[in-house]
N, C-alpha and C positions, 0 to 999 in steps of 0.2 A: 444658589451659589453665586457670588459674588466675586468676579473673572475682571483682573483689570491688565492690559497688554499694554502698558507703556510708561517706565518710570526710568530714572536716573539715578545712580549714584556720584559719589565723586570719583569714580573711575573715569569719570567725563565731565558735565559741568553741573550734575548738582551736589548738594551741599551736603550729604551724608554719604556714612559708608555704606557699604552693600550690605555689610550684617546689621547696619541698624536701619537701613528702611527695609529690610524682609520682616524684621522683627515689630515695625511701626504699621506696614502694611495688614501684618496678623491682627495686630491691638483695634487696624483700623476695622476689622471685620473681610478681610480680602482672602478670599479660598485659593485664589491661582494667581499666583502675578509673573508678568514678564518684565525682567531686566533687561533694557533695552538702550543699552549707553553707546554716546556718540563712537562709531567708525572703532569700540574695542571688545573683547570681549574681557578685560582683564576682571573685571569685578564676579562672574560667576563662578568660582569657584567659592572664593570668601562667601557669598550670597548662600548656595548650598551647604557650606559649612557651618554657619549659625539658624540655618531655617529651623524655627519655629514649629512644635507638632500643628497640623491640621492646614498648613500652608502649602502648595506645589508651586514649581519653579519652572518658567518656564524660561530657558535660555533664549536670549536674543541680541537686538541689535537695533540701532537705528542709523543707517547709510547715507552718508554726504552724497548727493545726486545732482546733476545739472540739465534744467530742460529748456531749450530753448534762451540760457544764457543765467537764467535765475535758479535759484538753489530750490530743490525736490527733496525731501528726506523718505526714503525708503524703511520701513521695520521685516528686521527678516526673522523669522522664526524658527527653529529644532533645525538647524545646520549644522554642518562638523566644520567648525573654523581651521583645521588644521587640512582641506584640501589643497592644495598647492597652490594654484590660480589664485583662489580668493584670497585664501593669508595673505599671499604676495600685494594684490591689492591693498586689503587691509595695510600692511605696512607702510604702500606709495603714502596710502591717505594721511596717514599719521604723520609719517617723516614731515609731508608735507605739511601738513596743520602748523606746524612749529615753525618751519620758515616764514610762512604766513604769520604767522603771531607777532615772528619779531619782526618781519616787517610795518605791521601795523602799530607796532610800540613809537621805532622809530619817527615813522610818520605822525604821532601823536605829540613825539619829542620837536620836531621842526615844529609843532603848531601851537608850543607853549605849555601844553601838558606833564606834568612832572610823573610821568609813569613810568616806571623801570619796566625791565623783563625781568629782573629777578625777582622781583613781587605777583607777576602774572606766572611765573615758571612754581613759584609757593602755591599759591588759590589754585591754580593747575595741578595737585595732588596725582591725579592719575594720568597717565598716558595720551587723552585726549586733550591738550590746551583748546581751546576756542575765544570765542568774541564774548561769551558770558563773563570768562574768569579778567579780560581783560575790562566790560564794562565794573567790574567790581574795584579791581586797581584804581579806574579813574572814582569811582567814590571815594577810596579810600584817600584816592591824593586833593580832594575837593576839586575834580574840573567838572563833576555832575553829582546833583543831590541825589538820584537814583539811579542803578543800572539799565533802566527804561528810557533814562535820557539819553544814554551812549549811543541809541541805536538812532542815529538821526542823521540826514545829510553832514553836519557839522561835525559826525564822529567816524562812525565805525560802521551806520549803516550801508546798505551793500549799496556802490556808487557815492560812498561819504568821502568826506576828507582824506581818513585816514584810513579808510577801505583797501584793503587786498584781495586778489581773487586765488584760489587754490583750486589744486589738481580735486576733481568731485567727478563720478560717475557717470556715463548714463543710463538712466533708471532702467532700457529694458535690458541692458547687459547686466545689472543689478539683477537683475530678475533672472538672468538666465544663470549669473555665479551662484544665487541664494539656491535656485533650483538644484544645481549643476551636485552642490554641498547637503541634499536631500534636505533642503530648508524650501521655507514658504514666505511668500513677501505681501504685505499691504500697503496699500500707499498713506503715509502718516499724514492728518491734517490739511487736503488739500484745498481748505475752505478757510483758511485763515488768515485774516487783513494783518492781522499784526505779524508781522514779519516778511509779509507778502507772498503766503505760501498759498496762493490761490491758480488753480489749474481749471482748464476747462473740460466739459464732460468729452471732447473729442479728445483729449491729450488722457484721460483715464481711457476711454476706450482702446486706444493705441495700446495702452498698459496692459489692459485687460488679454489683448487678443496676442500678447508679450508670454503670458503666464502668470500676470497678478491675479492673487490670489484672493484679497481683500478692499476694502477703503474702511481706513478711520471714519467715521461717522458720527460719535458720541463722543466730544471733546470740545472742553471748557471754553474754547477760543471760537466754537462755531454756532451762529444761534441758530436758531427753531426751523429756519426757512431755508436756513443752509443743509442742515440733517436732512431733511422732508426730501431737499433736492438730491442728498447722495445717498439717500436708501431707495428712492424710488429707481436711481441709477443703478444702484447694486444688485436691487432686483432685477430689473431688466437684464445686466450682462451677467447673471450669476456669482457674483461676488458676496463672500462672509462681510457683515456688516461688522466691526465692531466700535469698541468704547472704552475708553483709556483716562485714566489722569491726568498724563505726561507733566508726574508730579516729577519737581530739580529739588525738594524739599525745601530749605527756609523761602528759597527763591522765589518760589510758587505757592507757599502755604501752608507745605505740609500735607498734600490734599489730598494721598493715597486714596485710592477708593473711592474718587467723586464719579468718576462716571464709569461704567464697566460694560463687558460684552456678554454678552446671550447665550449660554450652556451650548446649546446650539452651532451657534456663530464660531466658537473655537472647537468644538468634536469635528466642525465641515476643515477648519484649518488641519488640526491634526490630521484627518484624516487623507488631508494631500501632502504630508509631510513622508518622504519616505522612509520612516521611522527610524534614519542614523542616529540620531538624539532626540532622547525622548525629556519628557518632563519630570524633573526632581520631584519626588513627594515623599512628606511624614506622615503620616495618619496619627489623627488623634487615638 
């Protein structure tokens, strides 16, 4: 069974709709996938509406977090988004996201950049604007050959130029709303240079003894020595290991199904889930 817990649509910042990477996810050979789009849940519905026979669906999320000043992304799993508390959050984040955006436009406009908001507010299709659909604007208006460049002291990376900071989490209260909503949370990627999402095993431990549930482990951005290091962690404080894509589609390649988790690794998740929402499935 081939289980991948972490992809995007354009409900957020990647580049397809929900009914077409459920449907790209099946072609890719993927049995269970989780949608897990920035700080919304907008795209799960459409997601379960076009799935695919032999595909399950695993609702989710992936949470804007702040540890120690730097940004944490949180994945929460089989929640009821509509508990009161967290919606309510949920929507701080959002609202907020979009002030941040246009603040970063501006800032982009003082610094010679021909970037509108109403071009990043288009690429922003769904709910979640962020710094992706804005690195994309500056391609289009030529101030970077690629979206990879925006992220740089000189732009939009975090402490850049034209950097803004926005209202994000803290991850164990993240952990106790995900709870709260009989959802289960991992921590996404915490071994990744690029973006600077790198945590140390004392700030996962902190997590862990929080009520996290998981660590990402198996993902594209972490090499061989970085894994070695957060399974042996995982083992020790009993955390599900898992393994994810965190395909944004064209963005990232389309790469549904490059890495995935351990039958195992999500039955232990589910099974701390307190089964408010459970997973879509069609049977072949």
């Amino acid at each position: 069974m081939r289980i991948d817990l972490h992809c995007h649509s354009d409900a957020s910042d990647g580049t397809r709709p929900p009914a077409e990477v459920v449907r790209r996810a099946r072609a890719n050979g993927v049995d269970v996938l989780a949608l897990t789009d920035h700080d919304t849940v907008a795209g799960w519905d459409a997601a379960a509406a076009a799935l695919p026979d032999g595909l399950t669906l695993v609702p989710g999320i992936e949470l804007s977090c702040k540890q120690d000043g730097r940004s944490l992304h949180m994945l929460g799993y089989l929640f009821d988004p509509s508990e009161p508390v967290l919606a309510a959050e949920l929507a701080r984040i959002r609202d907020d996201r979009v002030i941040r955006a246009r603040t970063m436009v501006d800032k982009l406009r003082e610094l010679g950049a021909d970037v509108t908001w109403e071009r990043v507010r288009a690429l922003a299709r769904g709910e979640a604007v962020g710094r992706p659909h804005i690195a994309r604007a500056m391609v289009e208006a030529g101030v970077v050959a690629t979206p990879d460049e925006a992220f740089t002291p000189d732009w939009i990376a975090e402490g850049g130029h034209a950097h803004a900071d926005r209202y994000a989490l803290d991850p164990e209260r993240a952990i106790r709303l995900v709870r709260a909503a009989g959802g289960v949370c991992v921590l996404a990627h915490p071994r990744t240079r690029r973006g600077g999402y790198v945590f140390s095993d004392e700030v996962i431990v902190a997590l862990a003894a929080a009520g996290l549930a998981g660590i990402e482990i198996d993902h594209p951005d972490q090499d061989a020595e970085e894994r070695a290091a957060l399974r042996a962690l995982a083992r020790d404080l009993g955390l599900a290991g898992t393994g994810s894509s965190d395909d944004h589609g064209a963005l990232t390649g389309d790469r549904l199904g490059a890495e995935t988790t351990a039958p195992d690794a999500f039955a232990a998740l589910a099974a701390a889930s307190s089964g408010a929402v459970a997973p879509v499935g069609r049977p072949v």
